[in-house]
C-alpha positions as CSV (number, residue, x, y, z in Angstrom):
1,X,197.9,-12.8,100.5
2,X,195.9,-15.3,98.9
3,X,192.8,-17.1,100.0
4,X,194.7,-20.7,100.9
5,X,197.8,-18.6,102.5
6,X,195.6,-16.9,104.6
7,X,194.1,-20.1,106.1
8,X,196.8,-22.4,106.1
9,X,198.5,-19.3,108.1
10,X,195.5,-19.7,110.6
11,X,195.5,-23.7,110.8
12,X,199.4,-23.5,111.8
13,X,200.4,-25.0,108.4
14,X,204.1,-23.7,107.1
15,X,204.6,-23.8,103.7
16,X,207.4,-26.0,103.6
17,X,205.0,-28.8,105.8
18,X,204.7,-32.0,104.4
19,X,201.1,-33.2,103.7
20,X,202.1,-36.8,104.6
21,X,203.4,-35.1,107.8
22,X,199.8,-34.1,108.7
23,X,197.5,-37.2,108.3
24,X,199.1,-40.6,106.9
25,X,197.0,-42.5,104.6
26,X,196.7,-45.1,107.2
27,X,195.2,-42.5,110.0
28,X,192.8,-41.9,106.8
29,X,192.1,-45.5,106.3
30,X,191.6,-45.6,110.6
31,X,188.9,-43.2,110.5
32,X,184.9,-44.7,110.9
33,X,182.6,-42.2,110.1
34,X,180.1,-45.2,111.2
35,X,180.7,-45.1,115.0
36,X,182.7,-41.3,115.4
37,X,179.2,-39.2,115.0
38,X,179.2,-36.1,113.3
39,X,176.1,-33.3,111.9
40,X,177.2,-34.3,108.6
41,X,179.9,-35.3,106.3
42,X,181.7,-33.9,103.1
43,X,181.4,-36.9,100.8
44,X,183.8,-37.6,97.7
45,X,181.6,-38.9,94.8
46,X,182.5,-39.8,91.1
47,X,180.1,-39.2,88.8
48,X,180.4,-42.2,86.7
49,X,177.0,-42.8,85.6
50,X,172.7,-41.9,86.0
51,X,172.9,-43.3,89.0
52,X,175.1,-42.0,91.1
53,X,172.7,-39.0,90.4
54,X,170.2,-40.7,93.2
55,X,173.5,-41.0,95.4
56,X,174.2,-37.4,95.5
57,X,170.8,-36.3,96.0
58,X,170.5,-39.2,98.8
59,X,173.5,-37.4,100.5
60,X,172.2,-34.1,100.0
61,X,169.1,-35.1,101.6
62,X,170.8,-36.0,104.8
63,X,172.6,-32.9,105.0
64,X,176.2,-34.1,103.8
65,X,178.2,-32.0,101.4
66,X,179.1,-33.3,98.3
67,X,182.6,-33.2,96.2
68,X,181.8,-34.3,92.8
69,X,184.4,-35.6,90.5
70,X,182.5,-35.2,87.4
71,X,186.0,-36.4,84.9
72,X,184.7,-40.2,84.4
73,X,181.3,-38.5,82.7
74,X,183.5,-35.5,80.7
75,X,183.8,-37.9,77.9
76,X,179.9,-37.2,77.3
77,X,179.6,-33.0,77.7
78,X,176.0,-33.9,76.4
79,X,174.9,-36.3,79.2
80,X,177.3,-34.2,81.8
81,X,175.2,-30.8,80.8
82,X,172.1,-32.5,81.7
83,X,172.9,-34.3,84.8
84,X,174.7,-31.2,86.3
85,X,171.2,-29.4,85.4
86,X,169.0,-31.9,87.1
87,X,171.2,-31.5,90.2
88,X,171.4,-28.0,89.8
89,X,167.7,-28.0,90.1
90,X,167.2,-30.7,92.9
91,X,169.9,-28.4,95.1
92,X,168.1,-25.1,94.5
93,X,164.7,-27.1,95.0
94,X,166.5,-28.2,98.8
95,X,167.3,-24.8,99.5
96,X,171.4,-25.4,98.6
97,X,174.4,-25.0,96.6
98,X,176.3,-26.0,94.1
99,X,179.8,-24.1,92.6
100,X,182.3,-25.5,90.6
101,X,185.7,-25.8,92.0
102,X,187.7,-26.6,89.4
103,X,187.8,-28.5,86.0
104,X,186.7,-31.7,87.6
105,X,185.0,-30.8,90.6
106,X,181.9,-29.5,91.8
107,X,180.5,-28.7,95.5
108,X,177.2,-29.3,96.4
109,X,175.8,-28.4,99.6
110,X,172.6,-29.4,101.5
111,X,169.5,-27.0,102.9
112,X,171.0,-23.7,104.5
113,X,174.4,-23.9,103.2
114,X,175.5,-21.2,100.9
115,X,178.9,-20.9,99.2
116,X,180.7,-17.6,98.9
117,X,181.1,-17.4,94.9
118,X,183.2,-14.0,94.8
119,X,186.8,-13.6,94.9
120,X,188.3,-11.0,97.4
């Protein structure tokens, strides 16, 4: 049993279950993280330019976790290798972590939050 059957099993979620069942995209517009208070936040980011280099590290620094959609910079593997490094380096620097999820994405996590890189 996989990983994601193992958890959906534990959240209650049937594989036949409808995402749209689950939360609308109008419940998702309803949320505000400004007034419901939370520790911290996972935070989708594209990575479509220097800046939004800053932007990551901003969250990082305030203890959010970071999705990064790092397909609008593909088109430049050059400029992409060297701005995945520097963030590499900033989230070792903070004490996190960083692993990629998949082709596009990347997680990056503030101070004191490790990822679990191995498959079972």
């Amino acid at each position: 049993m996989g990983i994601l059957s193992k958890l959906t099993q534990s959240l209650g979620i049937s594989s036949d279950m409808n995402v749209d069942e689950f939360m609308s995209a109008a419940e998702a517009e309803d949320v505000d993280v400004m007034h419901q208070s939370a520790k911290f936040y996972v935070k989708p980011i594209a990575l479509q330019s220097d800046g939004d280099v800053a932007i990551v590290q901003e969250e990082l620094a305030h203890e959010n976790l970071v999705l990064l959609n790092i397909s609008p910079m593909a088109r430049n593997p050059t400029r992409l290798k060297a701005v995945v490094q520097q963030l590499k380096e900033f989230t070792l620097k903070q004490n996190g972590d960083m692993a990629r999820i998949d082709e596009d994405k990347i997680l990056l996590t503030p101070a004191e939050v490790k990822i679990v890189k191995r498959r079972r």
